[in-house]
Phi, psi and omega in degrees: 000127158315109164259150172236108153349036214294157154276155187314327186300338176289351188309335194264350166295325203266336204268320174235054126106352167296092192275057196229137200210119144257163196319313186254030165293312195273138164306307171242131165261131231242150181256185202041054160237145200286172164278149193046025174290177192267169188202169169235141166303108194228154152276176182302343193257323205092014168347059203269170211237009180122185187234130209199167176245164198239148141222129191263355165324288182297118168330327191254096203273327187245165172227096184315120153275325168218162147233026148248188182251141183220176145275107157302069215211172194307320167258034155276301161330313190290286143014317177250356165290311184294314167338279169349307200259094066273346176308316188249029170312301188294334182278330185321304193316323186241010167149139184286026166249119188218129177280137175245000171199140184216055175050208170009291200285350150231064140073008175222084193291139173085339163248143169245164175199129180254139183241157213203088197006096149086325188294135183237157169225092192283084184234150210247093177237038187223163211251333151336293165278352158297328177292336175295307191006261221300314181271001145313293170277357149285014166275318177314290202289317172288336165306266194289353190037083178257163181299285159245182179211105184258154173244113184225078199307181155246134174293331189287310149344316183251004165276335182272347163267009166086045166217153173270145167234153204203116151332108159186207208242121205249331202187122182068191198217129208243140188288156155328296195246147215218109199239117185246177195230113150229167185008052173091358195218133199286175190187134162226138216256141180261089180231051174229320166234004187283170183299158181072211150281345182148306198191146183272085195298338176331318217259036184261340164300313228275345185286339198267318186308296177272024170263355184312324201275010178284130220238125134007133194062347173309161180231075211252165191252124175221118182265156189031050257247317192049250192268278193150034180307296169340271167341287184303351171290311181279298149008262191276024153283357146115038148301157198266328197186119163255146201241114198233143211208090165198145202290337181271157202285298193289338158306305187318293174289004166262347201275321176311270169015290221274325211297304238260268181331338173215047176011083206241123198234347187261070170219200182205152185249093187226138182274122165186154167299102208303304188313328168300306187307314191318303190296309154320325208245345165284310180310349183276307230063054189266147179208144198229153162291309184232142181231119139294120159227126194213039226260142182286184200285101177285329206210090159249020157234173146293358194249023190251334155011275207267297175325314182282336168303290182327308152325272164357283209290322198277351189247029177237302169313342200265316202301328174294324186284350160277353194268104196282179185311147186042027165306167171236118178257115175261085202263131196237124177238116175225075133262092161329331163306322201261121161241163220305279185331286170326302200300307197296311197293314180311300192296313177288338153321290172310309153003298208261359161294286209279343169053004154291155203257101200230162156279129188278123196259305198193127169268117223234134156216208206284153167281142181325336183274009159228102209267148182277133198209092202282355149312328210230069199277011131322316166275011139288124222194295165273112200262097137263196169183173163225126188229158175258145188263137186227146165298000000 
């Protein structure tokens, strides 16, 4: 096995278990070596320091798999798949839609895997684990026995690692539609064409936390909407009328769907760009008790920041202002790039436009089956909060 050599500053990193070594990090590079071969880790002393696979392609050259010594082989996959999924026993219990691998945070960088009754949503985004394919998914398969497996890698991810990518169907055979359960209340998932892996299992605490504040007569707004979870929640905790807001086509007609699936007869659908609709929709003089924003990752870069801040501040300033006295705004970030702080410093810049008053209600992140691993602060990635507008 090929080694690579880090330099020191990375050693108190790599020691405490964070497995990402860039390019200018490494000391020696070993030669003649392919993307994604597997390598072993040493310090500048000959240390060792784990075993990871290189792409010398990638910002991110090595990627740790173990730090210990090991074999890399089908059954170390079956072994850290099995983990996984027992780390998720309690959500199995309150719903079959579960992410079962989350990269990093389970000790397996570059693959995620969404479970979907029986059905998995696969993506392969490392060049490292592309060399891997195969006994990943028989490792998948013998662990989990799944019905099928579609592959829905992200493509921006695998241009950066020198890889191509292709949408498809890998083992068995997955119907249009997917009809999945979390805490009672139904979704049907699209995973031949929905966004993503299929439904944003993050967000399944936080759709049950902020439908908790919902009072008999409300009137809540859910902006960027995707499938409608947020909306459909509040709903059935006894909103009077939900108002659902999102640009895509194919979200609209699943929002139709789910509404339709848990028989919800008081809402409106409207296809439009939420920046627009905001700015249209203060002018009717329309007013709502609780507003979701739950807008996709404005910022996947850094340099991409302050432009995704900007963004923030005019659709967290409109929304209070659509927001009647003692309302609830539930603000979402899932850009790592964005933190808990940036959303407070945004929101209060909107304040002092708006000279409205709000209270902190409740601070929100990812559900445990994509776990935050404070060794790795990368996988903190979803940021919210809910504040109340007070007179």
């Amino acid at each position: 096995m090929k080694k690579v050599v880090v330099k020191k500053e990375v050693l108190e990193r790599l020691k405490l278990y964070n497995p990402w070594i860039y390019n200018r990090e490494i000391k020696e590079f070993p030669k003649n070596v392919k993307s994604g071969e597997i390598i072993e880790i040493t310090s500048p002393k000959g240390e060792f320091l784990g075993i990871g696979y290189i792409n010398p392609k990638s910002k991110i050259t090595v990627r740790v798999l173990t730090f210990e010594r090991e074999e890399i082989n089908k059954q170390f996959f079956v072994n850290r798949i099995k983990k996984a999924t027992e780390k998720r026993e309690g959500i199995f219990k309150i719903s079959n839609g579960v992410r079962i691998i989350h990269s990093e945070a389970d000790e397996l960088p570059g693959i995620i895997a969404d479970y979907y009754d029986g059905y998995i949503s696969l993506q392969i985004n490392t060049a490292g684990m592309e060399n891997l394919r195969n006994i990943i998914l028989e490792s998948i398969i013998d662990v989990l026995k799944p019905k099928a497996i579609i592959e829905k890698s992200d493509a921006k991810s695998r241009l950066a690692e020198g890889l191509e990518t292709e949408e498809k169907v890998l083992y068995g055979y997955v119907p249009d539609n997917i009809t999945i359960t979390e805490n009672g209340v139904k979704f049907k998932i699209d995973l031949i064409s929905g966004q993503k892996t299929g439904f944003y299992l993050d967000q399944r605490a936080n759709r049950e936390k902020v439908s908790k504040y919902v009072k008999r007569g409300f009137k809540v707004l859910d902006l960027f909407s995707n499938t409608g979870g947020f909306g459909i929640y509040t709903a059935l905790k006894g909103a009077d009328f939900v108002k659902f807001v999102d640009i895509s086509e194919n979200a609209v007609s699943l929002i139709n769907e789910n509404l339709k699936l848990n028989n919800i007869e008081s809402y409106e659908i409207k296809k439009a760009d939420v920046f627009d609709f905001v700015k249209d929709e203060l002018k009717s003089g329309l007013k709502y008790d609780m507003i979701v924003l739950d807008p996709p990752p404005f910022a996947k870069s850094k340099n991409e920041k302050e432009g995704a801040l900007r963004g923030f501040k005019y659709l967290i300033l409109n929304s209070l202002k659509l927001l009647n006295d003692n309302g609830y705004l539930a603000v979402f970030s899932c850009s790592h790039h964005i933190t808990y702080e940036d959303l407070i410093n945004v929101t209060l810049d909107a304040l002092k436009d708006t000279k409205i008053k709000t209270q902190y209600i409740e601070y929100l992140t990812q559900d445990l089956d994509h776990p935050y691993i404070i060794n790795i602060p990368s996988t903190l990635y979803l940021k919210g909060f809910i504040l109340q507008k007070v007179r």
